[in-house]
Structure formats: C-alpha cells, structure tokens
C-alpha positions in Angstrom: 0.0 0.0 0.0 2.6 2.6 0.7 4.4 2.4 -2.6 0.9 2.8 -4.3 0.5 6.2 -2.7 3.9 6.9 -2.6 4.6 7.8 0.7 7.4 6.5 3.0 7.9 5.5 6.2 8.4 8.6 7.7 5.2 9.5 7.9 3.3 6.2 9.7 0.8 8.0 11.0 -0.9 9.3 7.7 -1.6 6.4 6.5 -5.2 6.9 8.5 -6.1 9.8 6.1 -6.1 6.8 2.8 -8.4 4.9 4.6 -12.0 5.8 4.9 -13.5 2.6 6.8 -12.5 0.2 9.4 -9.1 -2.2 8.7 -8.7 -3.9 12.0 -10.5 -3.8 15.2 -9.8 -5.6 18.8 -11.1 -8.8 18.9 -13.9 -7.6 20.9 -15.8 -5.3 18.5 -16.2 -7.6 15.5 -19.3 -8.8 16.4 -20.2 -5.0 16.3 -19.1 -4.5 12.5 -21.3 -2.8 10.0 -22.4 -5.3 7.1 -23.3 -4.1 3.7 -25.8 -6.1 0.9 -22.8 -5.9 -1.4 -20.3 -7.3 1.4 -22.1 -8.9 4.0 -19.9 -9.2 7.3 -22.3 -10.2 9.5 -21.4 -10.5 13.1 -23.7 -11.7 16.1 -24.8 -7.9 17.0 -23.9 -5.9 13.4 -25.9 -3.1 12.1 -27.0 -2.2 8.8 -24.6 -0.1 6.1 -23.0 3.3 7.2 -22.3 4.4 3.8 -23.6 3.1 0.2 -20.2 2.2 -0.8 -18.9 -0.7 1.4 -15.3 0.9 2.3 -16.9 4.2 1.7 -15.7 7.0 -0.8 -12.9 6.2 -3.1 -12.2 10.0 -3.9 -11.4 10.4 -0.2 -8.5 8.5 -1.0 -7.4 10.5 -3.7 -7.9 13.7 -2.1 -6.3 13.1 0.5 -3.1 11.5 -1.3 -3.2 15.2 -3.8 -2.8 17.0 -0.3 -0.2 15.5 1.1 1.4 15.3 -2.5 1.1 18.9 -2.9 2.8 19.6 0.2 5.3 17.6 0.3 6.9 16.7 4.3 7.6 20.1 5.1 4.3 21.7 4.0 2.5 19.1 5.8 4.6 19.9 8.9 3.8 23.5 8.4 0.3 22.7 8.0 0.1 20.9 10.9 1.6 23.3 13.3 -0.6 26.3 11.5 -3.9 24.2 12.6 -2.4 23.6 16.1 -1.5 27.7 16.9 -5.2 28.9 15.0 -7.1 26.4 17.5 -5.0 27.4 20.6 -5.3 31.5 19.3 -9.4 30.7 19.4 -9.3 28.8 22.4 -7.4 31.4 24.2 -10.0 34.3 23.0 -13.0 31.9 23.5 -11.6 31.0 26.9 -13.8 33.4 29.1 -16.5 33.5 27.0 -17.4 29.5 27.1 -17.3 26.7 28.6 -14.0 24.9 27.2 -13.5 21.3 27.3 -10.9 18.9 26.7 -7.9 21.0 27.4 -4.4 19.3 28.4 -2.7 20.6 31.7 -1.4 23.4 29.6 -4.5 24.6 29.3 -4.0 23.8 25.8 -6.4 22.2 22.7 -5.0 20.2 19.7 -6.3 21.3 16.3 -10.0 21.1 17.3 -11.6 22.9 20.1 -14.7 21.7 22.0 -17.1 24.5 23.0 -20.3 23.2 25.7 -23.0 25.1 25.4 -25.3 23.7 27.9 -25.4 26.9 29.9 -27.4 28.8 27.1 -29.9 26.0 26.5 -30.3 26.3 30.4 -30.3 29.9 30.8 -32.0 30.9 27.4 -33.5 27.8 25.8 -30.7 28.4 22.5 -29.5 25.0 21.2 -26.8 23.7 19.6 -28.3 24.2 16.4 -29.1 28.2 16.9 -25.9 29.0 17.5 -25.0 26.6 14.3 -27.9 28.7 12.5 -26.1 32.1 13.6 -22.8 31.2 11.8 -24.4 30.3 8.9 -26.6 33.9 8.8 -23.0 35.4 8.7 -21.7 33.1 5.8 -19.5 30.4 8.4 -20.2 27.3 7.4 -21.1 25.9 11.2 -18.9 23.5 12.7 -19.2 19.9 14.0 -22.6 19.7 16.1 -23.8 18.3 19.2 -20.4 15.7 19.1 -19.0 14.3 20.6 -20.9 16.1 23.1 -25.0 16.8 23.0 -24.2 20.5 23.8 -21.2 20.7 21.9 -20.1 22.7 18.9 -16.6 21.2 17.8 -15.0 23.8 16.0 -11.7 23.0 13.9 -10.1 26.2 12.1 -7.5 25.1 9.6 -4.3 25.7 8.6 -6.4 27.9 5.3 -8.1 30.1 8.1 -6.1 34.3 8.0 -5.8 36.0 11.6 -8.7 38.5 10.2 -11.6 35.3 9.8 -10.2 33.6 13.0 -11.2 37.0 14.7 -14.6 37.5 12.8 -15.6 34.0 14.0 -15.1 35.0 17.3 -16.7 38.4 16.8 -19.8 36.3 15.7 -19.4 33.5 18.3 -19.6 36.0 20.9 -22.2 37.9 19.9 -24.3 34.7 19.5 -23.9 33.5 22.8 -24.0 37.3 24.9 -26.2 39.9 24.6 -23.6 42.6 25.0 
C-alpha cells in the first residue's frame, strides 16, 4: 500500500487519512461491525450499512493522497503546526467567554476545540443548532454539532483560516452567545 500512494515510512501516522473505513479492530468489536448487501460481514450484533459504498468513498483516498502530494513533508509539517497555533489563538480568545472542554494541563487544545453550550440552553432555551444557525446567517459554514458532546459545537479552524476570519468567528461566536 505505501508504494501505491507513494509515501514512505516517515510519515506512519498518515496512513489513516487513505483509509476511509474500518481495517482492523480488537477482537472484541467484530461482532459490532457494519455489514453491507454488497459485502455482508455479518457478526452476532452488526448493524445495517453506514455508507452506500462498502469501504466508503474512493475520492477520499485520492484527495487526501493530492494533499499530502502537494505539500510535500515540510508543508505538511507547516500545516500541521498552523492548525495547532489557530485552534489554541481561538481557544485562548474563547476562553472566558465559554465553557472549554478537553484541554491538556497546559491549558492547551489540539487542532479542534470543543465548546459546551449547555449553559445557554439552560439559561436561554438556544441550542446547539441556533448557534449553528447564527454562523451560517454570517456566511460560516457551522462546525461539527452536538459531538462528541449533546451541547457541543466542535469547532476546527484550519491551517487555510487568516488571523482576520479567525477573529470574525469570534466576533460572531460572541455575539451569538452574549447579549452585550
């Protein structure tokens, strides 16, 4: 597999990007597999398909193979660090503003931060999905919602994101959740 996509040892852990279903579980969560008409896998307690193709979408693959391609080891490197400091820059302007969770004793996030927004369905009735709804008035395409958390909003800036949209998000995220 690695001389297909070309990639070399160096770099173990992307191999997880080329893959877009299951290749090996423990022992004790086969019987949990998803089955598929075309591929039936059935174990003792399986559910039904997840996805219409059985190892879901082939172009996944090959995006993800253009990417890391295109930027070579360095630029993913690069990439990868730029994801990391845009999630800690939002996490550290978010910080009094919401409830953060998943931090490390650093007080710092990977390249995703988890916001809970529990308090505002408490205090105000607003969901998950209003706040989801407020990004998207202001042309943000809203985040990950209610995972892996109910009152969650999982947000994930990328390495793409400028200094100027990191800020409007949190111009907008603030104002959706405080009536200043």
């Amino acid at each position: 597999m690695l001389g297909m996509f070309g990639l070399s040892l160096q770099f173990p852990s992307l191999l997880i990007l080329l893959f877009t279903s299951p290749i090996c579980v423990a022992e004790h969560l086969a019987p949990f597999l998803p089955s598929h008409p075309a591929m039936p896998v059935r174990g003792e307690q399986s559910i039904d398909a997840v996805s219409a193709a059985p190892f879901g979408s082939a172009s996944i693959n090959l995006i993800s193979w253009a990417y890391i391609k295109m930027l070579g080891g360095k630029g993913l490197v690069d990439s990868s660090k730029i994801a990391l400091l845009n999630a800690n820059y939002m996490a550290s302007r978010l910080q009094g503003h919401y409830n953060l969770r998943y931090k490390n004793d650093n007080g710092r996030v990977a390249h995703e931060l988890l916001i809970d927004l529990a308090e505002f369905d408490k205090s105000a009735g607003l969901k998950v999905t209003d706040f989801a709804k407020r990004l998207q008035d202001y042309g943000f395409h809203p985040p990950t919602c209610s995972w892996p958390i109910s009152t969650c909003m999982l947000i994930e800036p990328t390495e793409s994101e400028t200094l100027e949209e990191l800020d409007r998000y949190y111009l907008l995220d603030i104002s959706s959740g405080r009536a200043d």
